[in-house]
TILUMLO-623426 format. One line per field, with one value per residue (C-alpha): x negated, y negated, z negated; residue in one letter; residue number from 1. Coordinates in pm, whole numbers, padded with zeros to 5 digits. Layout:
BEGIN
x = (X ...) .
y = (Y ...) .
z = (Z ...) .
residuo = (A ...) .
num = (NUM ...) .
END
This chain:
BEGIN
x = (00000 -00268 -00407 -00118 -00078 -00433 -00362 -00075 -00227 -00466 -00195 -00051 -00430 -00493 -00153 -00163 -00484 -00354 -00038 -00302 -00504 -00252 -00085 -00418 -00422 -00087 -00177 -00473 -00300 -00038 -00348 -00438 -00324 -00392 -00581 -00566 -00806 -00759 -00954 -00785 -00907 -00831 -00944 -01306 -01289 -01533 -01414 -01793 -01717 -01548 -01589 -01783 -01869 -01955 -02086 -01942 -02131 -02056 -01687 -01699 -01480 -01591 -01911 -01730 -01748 -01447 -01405 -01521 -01586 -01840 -02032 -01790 -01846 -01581 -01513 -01286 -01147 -00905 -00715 -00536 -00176 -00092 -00317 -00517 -00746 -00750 -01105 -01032 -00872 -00962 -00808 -00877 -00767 -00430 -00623 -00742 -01023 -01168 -01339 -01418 -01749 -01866 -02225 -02334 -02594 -02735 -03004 -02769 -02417 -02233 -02384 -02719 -02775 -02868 -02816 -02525 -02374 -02336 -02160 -02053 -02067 -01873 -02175 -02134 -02462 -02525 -02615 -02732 -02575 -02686 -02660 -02892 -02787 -02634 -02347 -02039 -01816 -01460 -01340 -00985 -00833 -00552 -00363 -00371 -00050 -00028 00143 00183 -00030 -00198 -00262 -00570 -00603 -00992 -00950 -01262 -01198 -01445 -01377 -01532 -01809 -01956 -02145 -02421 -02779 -02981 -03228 -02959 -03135 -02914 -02983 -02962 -02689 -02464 -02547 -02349 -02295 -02575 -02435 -02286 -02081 -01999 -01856 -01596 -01517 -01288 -01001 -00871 -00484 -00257 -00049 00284 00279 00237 00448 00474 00498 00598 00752 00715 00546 00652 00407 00431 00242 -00169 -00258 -00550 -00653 -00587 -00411 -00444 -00246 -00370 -00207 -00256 -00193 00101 -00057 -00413 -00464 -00678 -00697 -01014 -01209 -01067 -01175 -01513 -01625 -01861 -02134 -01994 -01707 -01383 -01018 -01197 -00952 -00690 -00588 -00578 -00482 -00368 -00429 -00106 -00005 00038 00437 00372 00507 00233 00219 00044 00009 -00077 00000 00041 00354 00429 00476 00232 00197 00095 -00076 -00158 -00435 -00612 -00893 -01051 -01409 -01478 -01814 -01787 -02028 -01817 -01744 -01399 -01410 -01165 -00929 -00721 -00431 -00066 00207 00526 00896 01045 01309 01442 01594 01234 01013 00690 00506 00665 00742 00826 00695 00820 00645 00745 00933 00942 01005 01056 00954 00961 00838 00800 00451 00551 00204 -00186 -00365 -00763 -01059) .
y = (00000 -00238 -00161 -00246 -00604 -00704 -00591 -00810 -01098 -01061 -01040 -01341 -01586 -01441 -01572 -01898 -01984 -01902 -02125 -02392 -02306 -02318 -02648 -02805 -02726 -02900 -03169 -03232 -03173 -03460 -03677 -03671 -03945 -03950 -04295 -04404 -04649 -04862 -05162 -05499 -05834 -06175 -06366 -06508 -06876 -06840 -06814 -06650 -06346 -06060 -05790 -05733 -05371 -05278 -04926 -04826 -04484 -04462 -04584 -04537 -04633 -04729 -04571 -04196 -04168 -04061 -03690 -03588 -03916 -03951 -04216 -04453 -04740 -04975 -05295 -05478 -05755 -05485 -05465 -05789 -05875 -05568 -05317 -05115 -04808 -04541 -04506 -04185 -04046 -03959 -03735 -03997 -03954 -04121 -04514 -04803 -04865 -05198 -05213 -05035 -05057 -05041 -04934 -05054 -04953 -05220 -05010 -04751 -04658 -04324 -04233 -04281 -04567 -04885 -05180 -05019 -05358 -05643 -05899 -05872 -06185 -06297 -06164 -05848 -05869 -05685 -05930 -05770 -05859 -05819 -05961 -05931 -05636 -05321 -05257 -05489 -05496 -05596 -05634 -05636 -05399 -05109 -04876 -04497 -04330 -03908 -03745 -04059 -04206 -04537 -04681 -04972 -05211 -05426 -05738 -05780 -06165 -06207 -06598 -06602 -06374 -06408 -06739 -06856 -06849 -07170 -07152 -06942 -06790 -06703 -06372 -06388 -06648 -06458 -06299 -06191 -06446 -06405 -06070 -06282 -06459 -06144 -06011 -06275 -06268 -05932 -05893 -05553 -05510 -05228 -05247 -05096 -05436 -05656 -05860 -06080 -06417 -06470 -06668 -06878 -07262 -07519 -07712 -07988 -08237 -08069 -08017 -07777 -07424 -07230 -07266 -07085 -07094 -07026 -06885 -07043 -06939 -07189 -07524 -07436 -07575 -07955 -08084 -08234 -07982 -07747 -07926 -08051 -07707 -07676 -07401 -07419 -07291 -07439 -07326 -07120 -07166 -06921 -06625 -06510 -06618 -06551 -06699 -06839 -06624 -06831 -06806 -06942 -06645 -06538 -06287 -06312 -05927 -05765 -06079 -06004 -06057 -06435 -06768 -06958 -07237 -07244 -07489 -07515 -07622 -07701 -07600 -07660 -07639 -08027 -07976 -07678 -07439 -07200 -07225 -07394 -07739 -07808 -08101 -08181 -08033 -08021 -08187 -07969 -07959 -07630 -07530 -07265 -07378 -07289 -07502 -07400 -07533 -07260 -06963 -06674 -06324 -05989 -05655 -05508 -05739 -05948 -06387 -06587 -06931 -07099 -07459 -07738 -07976 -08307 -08488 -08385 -08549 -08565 -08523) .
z = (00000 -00066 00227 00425 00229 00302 00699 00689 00484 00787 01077 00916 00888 01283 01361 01213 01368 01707 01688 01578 01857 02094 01945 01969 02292 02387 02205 02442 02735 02603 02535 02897 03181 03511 03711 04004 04183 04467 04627 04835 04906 04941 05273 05301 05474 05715 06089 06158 05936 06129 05876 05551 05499 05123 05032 04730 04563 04243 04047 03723 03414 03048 03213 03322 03695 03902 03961 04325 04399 04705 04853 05055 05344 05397 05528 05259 05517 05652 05317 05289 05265 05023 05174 05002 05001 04726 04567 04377 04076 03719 03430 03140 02764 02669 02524 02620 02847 02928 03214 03571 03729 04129 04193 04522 04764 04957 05122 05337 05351 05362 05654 05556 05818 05683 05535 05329 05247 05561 05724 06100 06235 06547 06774 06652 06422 06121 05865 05527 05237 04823 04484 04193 04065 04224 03934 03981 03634 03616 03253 03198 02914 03019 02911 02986 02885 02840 03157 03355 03648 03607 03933 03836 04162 04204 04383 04566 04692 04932 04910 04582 04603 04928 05018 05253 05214 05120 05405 05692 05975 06298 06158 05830 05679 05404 05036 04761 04438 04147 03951 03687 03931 04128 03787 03776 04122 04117 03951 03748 03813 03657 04014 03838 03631 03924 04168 04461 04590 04956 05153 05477 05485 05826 05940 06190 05975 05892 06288 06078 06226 05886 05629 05282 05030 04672 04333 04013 03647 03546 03398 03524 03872 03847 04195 04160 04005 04272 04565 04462 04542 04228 04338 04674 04636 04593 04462 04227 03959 04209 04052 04473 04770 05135 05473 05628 05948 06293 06236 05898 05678 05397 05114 04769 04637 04333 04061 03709 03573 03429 03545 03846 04065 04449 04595 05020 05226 05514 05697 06037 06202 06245 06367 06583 06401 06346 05945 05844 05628 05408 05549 05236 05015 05150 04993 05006 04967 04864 05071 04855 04485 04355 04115 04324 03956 03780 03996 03771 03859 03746 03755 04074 04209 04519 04443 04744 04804 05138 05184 05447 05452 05412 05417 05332 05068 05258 05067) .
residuo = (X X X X X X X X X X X X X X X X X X X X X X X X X X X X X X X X X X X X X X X X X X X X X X X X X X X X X X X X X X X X X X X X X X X X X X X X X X X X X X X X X X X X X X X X X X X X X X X X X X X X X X X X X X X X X X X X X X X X X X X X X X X X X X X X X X X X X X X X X X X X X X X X X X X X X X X X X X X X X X X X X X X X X X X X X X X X X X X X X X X X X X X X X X X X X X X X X X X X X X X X X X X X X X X X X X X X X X X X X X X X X X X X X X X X X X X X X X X X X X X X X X X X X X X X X X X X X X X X X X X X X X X X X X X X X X X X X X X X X X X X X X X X X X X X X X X X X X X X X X X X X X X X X X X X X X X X X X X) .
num = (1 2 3 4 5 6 7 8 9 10 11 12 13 14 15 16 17 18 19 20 21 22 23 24 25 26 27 28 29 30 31 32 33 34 35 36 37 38 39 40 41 42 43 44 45 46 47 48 49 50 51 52 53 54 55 56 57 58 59 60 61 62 63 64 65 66 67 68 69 70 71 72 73 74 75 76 77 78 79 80 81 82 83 84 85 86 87 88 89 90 91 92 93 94 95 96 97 98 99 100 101 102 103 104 105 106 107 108 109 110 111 112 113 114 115 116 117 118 119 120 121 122 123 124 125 126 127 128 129 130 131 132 133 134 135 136 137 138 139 140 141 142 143 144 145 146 147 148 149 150 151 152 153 154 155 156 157 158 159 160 161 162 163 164 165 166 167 168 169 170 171 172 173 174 175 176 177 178 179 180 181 182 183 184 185 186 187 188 189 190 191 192 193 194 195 196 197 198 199 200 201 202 203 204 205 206 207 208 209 210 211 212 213 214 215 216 217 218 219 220 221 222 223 224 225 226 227 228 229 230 231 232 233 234 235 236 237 238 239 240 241 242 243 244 245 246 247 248 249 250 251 252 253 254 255 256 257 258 259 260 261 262 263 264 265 266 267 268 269 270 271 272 273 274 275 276 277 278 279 280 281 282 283 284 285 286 287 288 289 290 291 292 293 294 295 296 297 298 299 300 301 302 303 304 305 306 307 308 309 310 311 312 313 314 315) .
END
């Protein structure tokens, strides 16, 4: 008999260690969520730029590459307007994470041919392009919740991050910003808490070539610190922005939800060398009941705003 009680004492400890085994188990699988990662850009200014290939080999986030992630060449000027390409995806534990980081290689891309990163110009020239470090950073916390699928967007906005050399050569005229700089040029979006602005903008009144129209953080744009193009570059307050199509529609993708401004303006190659200047800001009327100072923007969700130029103010 006492034999039998200690075999069952024992059936009963083997038992409980399995269900504890097992509900540990569970528990991790609960603890897991899945991420997904996807690159876009906003428009770079310059007429001279046809493309802008970046080779992208390593993603990784709080430092833990993607799973079967491999070495990728792209150029990020064809994903505009809402487009975007998936990077890869990651099983992640269910917490916070804070920031996603692109290793670059400058030297070849995917195909082993090189440069890896470059501007094609409107000859058709491969330009090399680089910053001062190879690891871009984009610091923005998120959320990764058990059994459901993050999808993380990076904003690459060439506007901000590519600029022209010092000294430019025919041959050699673009590089990246200083790493720093390059940092704060992308943007980290959870794209399931994101909306849209678009709408369509008449303009009889600019006579410019482009027009772009910029999104602002409610409260934040300061006309002239925006223009005065501080480190060459100006509108660098804009959350993102969008080139206005000939027929004048335009879309701003991939904004976080809360309130924002938009502000237009115009461009045109005074001097025939092939970069855009910056003519002036547009004054506007909204032609939908719209306060285009305070334009409200819900996750997934679509807000119209249509507007006619009514004058520019020039630089």
């Amino acid at each position: 008999m006492t034999y039998q009680n200690g075999s069952f004492s024992t059936l009963i400890i083997v038992l409980i260690f399995s269900f504890l085994s097992c509900e540990k188990d569970n528990n991790s699988d609960q603890l897991q969520g899945e991420v997904e990662v996807e690159i876009t850009d906003a428009p770079v200014d310059d007429a001279g730029v046809q493309a802008v290939f970046v080779t992208i080999a390593d993603v990784r986030i709080d430092g833990q590459s993607l799973n079967g992630y491999s070495k990728t060449s792209l150029d990020i000027m064809a994903y505009q307007n809402g487009n975007t390409e998936l990077l890869g995806a990651l099983d992640l534990d269910a917490k916070t994470y804070s920031n996603i980081t692109l290793v670059l290689d400058y030297e070849t891309d995917a195909s082993g041919n090189s440069p890896g990163c470059y501007v094609l110009d409107e000859n058709g020239n491969k330009q090399p392009v680089r910053s001062t470090s190879d690891e871009v950073r984009i610091s923005n916390n998120f959320d990764i919740i058990a059994n459901q699928t993050t999808k993380l967007l990076i904003d690459f906005d060439l506007r901000k991050c590519l600029t022209r050399e010092d000294s430019p050569t025919q041959q050699d005229e673009y590089e990246f910003v200083s790493s720093s700089r390059f940092n704060s040029s992308l943007r980290l979006v959870n794209r399931n808490e994101s909306g849209v602005i678009a709408g369509n903008c008449q303009d009889f009144v600019s006579n410019s070539e482009t027009l772009v129209v910029f999104a602002y953080r409610k409260g934040t744009y300061n006309r002239d610190n925006e223009v005065s193009g501080e480190n060459d570059l100006t509108f660098q307050g804009a959350v993102t922005s969008a080139v206005v199509a000939n027929n004048g529609d335009y879309e701003l993708h991939f904004l976080e939800a809360g309130d924002y401004e938009i502000h237009f303006a115009a461009f045109k190659d005074e001097d025939n060398d092939g970069t855009t200047e910056l003519q002036g800001t547009l004054l506007l009327d909204a032609i939908t009941s719209i306060d285009l100072g305070a334009i409200k923007v819900d996750a997934q969700a679509t807000v119209t705003a249509n507007v006619i130029v009514t004058g520019i103010i020039p630089l």
